[in-house]
Structure formats: structure tokens, C-alpha cells
C-alpha positions as CSV (number, residue, x, y, z in Angstrom):
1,X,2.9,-9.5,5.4
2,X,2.6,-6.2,6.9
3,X,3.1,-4.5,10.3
4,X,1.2,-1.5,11.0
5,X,0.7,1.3,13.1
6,X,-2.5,2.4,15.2
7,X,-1.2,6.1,13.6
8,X,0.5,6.9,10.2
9,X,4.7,7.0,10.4
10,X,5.2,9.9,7.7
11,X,9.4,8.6,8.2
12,X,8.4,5.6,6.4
13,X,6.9,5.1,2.7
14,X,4.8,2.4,4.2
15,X,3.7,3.8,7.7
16,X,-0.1,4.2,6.5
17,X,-1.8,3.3,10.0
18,X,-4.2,0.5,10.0
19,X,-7.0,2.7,10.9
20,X,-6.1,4.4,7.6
21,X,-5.1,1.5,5.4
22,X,-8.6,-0.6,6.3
23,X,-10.8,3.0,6.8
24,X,-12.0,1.9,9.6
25,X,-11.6,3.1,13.3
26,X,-11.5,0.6,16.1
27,X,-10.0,-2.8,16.3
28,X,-13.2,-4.4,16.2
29,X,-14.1,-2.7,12.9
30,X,-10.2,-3.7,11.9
31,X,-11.1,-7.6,12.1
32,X,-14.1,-7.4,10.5
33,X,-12.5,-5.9,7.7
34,X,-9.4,-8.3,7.5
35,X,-12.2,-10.9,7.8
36,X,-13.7,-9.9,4.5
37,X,-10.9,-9.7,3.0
38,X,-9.7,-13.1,4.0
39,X,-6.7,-12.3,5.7
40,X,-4.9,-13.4,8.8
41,X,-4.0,-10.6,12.0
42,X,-2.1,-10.8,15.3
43,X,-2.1,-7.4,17.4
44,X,1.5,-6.2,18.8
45,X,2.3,-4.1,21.6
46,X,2.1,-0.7,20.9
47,X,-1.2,-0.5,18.8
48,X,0.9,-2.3,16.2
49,X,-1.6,-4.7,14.2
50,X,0.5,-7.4,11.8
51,X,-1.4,-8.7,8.6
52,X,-0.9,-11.4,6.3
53,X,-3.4,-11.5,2.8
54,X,-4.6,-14.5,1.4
55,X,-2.0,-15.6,-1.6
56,X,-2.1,-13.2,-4.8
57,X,-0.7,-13.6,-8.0
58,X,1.3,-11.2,-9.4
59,X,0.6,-11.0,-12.7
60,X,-3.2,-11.1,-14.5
61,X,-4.5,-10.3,-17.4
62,X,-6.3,-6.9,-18.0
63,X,-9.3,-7.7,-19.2
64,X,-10.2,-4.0,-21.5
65,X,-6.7,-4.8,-23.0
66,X,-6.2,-8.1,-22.7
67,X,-2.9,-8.0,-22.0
68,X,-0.5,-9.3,-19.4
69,X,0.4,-6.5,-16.2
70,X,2.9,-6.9,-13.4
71,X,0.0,-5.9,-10.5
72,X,2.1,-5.4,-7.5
73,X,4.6,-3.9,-5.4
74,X,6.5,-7.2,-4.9
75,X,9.4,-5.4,-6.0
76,X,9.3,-2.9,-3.5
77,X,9.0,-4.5,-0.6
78,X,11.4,-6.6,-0.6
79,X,12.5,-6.4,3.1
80,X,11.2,-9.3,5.2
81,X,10.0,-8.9,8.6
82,X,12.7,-11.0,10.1
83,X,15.4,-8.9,8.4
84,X,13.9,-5.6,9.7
85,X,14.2,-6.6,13.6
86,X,17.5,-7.9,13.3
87,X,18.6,-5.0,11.8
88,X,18.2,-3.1,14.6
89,X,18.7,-5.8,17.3
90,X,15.6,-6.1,18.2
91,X,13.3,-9.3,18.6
92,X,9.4,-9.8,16.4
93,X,7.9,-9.6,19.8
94,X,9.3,-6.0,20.1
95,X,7.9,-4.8,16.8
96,X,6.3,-1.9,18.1
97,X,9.9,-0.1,18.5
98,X,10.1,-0.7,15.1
99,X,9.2,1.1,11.8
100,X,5.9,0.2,9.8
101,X,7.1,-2.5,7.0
102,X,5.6,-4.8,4.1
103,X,7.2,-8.1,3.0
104,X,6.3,-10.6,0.3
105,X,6.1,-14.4,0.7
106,X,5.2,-17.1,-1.3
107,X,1.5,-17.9,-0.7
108,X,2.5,-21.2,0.9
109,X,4.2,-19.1,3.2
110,X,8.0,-19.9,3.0
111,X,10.4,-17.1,2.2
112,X,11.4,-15.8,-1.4
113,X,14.4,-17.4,-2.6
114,X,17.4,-15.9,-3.9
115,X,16.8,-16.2,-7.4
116,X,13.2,-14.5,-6.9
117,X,14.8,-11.7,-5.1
118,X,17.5,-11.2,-7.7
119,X,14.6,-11.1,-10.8
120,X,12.3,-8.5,-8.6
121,X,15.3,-6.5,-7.9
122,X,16.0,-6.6,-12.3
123,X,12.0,-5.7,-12.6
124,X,12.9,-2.6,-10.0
125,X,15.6,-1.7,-12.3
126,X,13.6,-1.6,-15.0
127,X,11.0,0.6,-13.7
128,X,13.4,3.3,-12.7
129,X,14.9,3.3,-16.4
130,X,11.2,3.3,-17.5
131,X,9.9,6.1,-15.7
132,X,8.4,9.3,-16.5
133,X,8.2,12.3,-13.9
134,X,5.8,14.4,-14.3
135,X,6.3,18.3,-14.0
136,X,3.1,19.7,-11.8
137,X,1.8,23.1,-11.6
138,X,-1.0,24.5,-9.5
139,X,-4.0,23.2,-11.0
140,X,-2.8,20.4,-12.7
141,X,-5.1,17.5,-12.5
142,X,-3.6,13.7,-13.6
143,X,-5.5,10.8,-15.2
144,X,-4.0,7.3,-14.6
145,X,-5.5,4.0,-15.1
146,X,-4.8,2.0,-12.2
147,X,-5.2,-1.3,-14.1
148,X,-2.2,-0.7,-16.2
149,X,0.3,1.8,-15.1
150,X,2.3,1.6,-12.5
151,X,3.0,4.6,-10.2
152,X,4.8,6.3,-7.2
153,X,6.0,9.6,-5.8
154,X,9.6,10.8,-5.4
155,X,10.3,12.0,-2.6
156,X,9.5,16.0,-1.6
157,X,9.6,18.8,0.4
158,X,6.7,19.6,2.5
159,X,4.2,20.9,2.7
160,X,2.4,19.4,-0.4
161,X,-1.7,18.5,-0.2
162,X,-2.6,16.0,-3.0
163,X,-6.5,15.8,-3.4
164,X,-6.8,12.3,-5.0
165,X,-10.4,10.7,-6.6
166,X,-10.1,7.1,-7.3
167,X,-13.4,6.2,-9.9
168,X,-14.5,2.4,-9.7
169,X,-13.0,-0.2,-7.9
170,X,-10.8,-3.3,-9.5
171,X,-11.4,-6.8,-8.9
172,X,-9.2,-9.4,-9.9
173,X,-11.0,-12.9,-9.6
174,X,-10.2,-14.2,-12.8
175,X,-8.8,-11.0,-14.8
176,X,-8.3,-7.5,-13.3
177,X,-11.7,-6.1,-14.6
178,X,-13.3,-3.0,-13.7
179,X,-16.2,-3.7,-10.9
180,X,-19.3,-1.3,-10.9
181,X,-19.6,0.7,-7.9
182,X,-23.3,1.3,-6.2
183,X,-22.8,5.1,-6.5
184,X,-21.4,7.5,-9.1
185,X,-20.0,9.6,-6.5
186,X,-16.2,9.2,-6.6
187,X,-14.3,8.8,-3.2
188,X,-11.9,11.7,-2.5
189,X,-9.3,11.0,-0.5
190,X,-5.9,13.3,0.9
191,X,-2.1,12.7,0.2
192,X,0.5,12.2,2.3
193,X,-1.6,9.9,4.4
194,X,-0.5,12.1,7.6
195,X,-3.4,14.8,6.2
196,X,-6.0,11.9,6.4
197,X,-4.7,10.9,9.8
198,X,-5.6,14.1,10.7
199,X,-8.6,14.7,9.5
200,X,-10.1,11.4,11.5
201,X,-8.2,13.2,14.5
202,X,-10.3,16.0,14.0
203,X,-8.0,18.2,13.0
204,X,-8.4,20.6,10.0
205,X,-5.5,20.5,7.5
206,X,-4.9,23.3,5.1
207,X,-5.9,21.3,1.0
208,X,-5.1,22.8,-2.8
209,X,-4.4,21.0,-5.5
């Protein structure tokens, strides 16, 4: 589940607004897209558009590799949307006071137990033994495959302009496989979100990699 705003929060790591996370720009455009993707919406006061996907596992098999990867953020997002309001004494119908969030259900719809929580907090603790930062320099350019390694940003001190090209799209009815896209032309797109936020606000951000 996620609760979105009609412009990007940069205080939260999950604030991308809904005109930014679907790419489109009007609510109309917004339900289309949630349609095609087979998801379920309710607009909030504010703007504020609240999503639930379709149910997702969490783990598939890669299908270059064939081997088993953990593809999601379950363990990041571990806050539910009931939590968050309470938390600051609000109520879900005042959501719009409220930061940006993502939680994950089961796909029938009922909370994650305690024992669930507990085993995606271990898989968080993992990660952060796991990781690897990487030292960048002007210039630098970074390969990752998104089928089969995880990745994130710490956090920084602005300003910092990412230029990021994802290549291909992944599908992942039946295994996460590469899907062939109709053009060869890679989509560029700007890190923080705020830059691309304003960039559709037609506003011209200083970029450099």
C-alpha cells in the first residue's frame, strides 16, 4: 500500500509524487495507469492519491541465472499505514497532513504477523552487514543489474544530480526475465526525484554526473 503525494516530499525516502512514480500528469492519466497495472486507488484530501498493487511474490527465480532473488523492498517498508497516523495522532481520513509512506500486506490483504516482521527485520540486518558503498568521483559511471542486486543510497548532502539510464524493462510473470523494449533508446531519468519534479514544473535544474 502506498500513499502518495500530488508533489515529491524530498523529507521522506518514499515521497516520490504520484505524478512522478506513474509518469504521468493528471488524475485521469493516474487511473489509467493504476488500471493497467491492476491496482486498486482511493484519492485523499490534499492531492494525496493511496494505492494498493495486485499481490506479488517476493521471491522469483532469475531466469539468465536461474537462481532464487529476494525482489523487493518488503523489508524496508515495514511501517503500516495505520501505525503511521497514529503516530502522530492523526486519523486515515487526515492522511494528507501526513508524510508519503509504503506498507506491505499479505496479498489477501490482512496485516503481516509478528513472526514475518521479525524475519524481514533479520533479512534488513543482513543487507546492511552485506553492503558495499561505493566511492564516486566526477565522472564515474555505475553498471548494476537490476534483476539481481539490490541497491539504495545513503543518505547525503545536497546538492547532488544523478543522471540515471535504466536499459530494458523486467517482467516477472513466471520468472524475472528481461522483456525487449520497442526502441533501443534508453530512458534517462534525474536523481533525487525533487530534480524531476522540477523539470515537469518547468523549471530548469542545474545536471552533472
Amino acid at each position: 500500500m502506498r500513499i502518495m503525494p500530488p508533489v515529491t516530499d524530498p523529507s521522506s525516502a518514499l515521497g516520490k509524487s504520484w505524478r512522478h512514480s506513474l509518469r504521468v500528469e493528471s488524475e485521469a492519466e493516474a487511473e489509467a495507469k493504476l488500471a493497467e497495472l491492476e491496482s486498486t486507488w482511493t484519492w485523499l484530501p490534499g492531492g494525496m492519491l493511496r494505492t494498493v498493487t495486485k499481490p506479488m511474490p517476493a521471491v522469483l527465480r532469475e531466469e539468465r541465472t536461474g537462481r532464487e532473488v529476494f525482489f523487493t523492498a518488503a523489508e524496508s517498508t515495514l511501517n503500516s499505514i495505520v501505525d503511521e497516523v497514529n503516530g502522530i495522532g492523526a486519523t486515515e481520513s487526515q492522511a494528507n497532513d501526513i508524510r508519503p509512506i509504503k506498507a506491505i500486506i499479505y496479498g489477501d490483504g490482512s496485516p503481516l504477523d509478528e513472526a514475518t516482521k521479525l524475519a524481514l527485520h533479520d533479512v534488513t540486518q543482513y543487507m546492511i552487514a552485506q553492503q558495499v558503498a561505493v566511492p564516486w568521483q566526477p565522472g564515474d559511471a555505475l553498471l548494476i543489474d537490476n534483476a539481481t542486486v539490490q541497491h539504495s543510497r545513503e543518505a547525503f548532502t545536497p546538492p547532488r544530480r544523478i543522471l540515471a539510464s535504466l536499459v530494458g524493462g523486467l517482467s516477472k510473470v513466471g520468472s524475472l526475465h528481461e522483456v525487449p523494449q520497442a526502441t533501443k533508446t534508453p530512458m534517462m531519468s534525474v536523481s533525487p526525484s525533487t530534480t524531476m519534479d522540477m523539470l515537469q514544473m518547468g523549471k530548469q535544474p542545474s545536471m552533472s554526473l
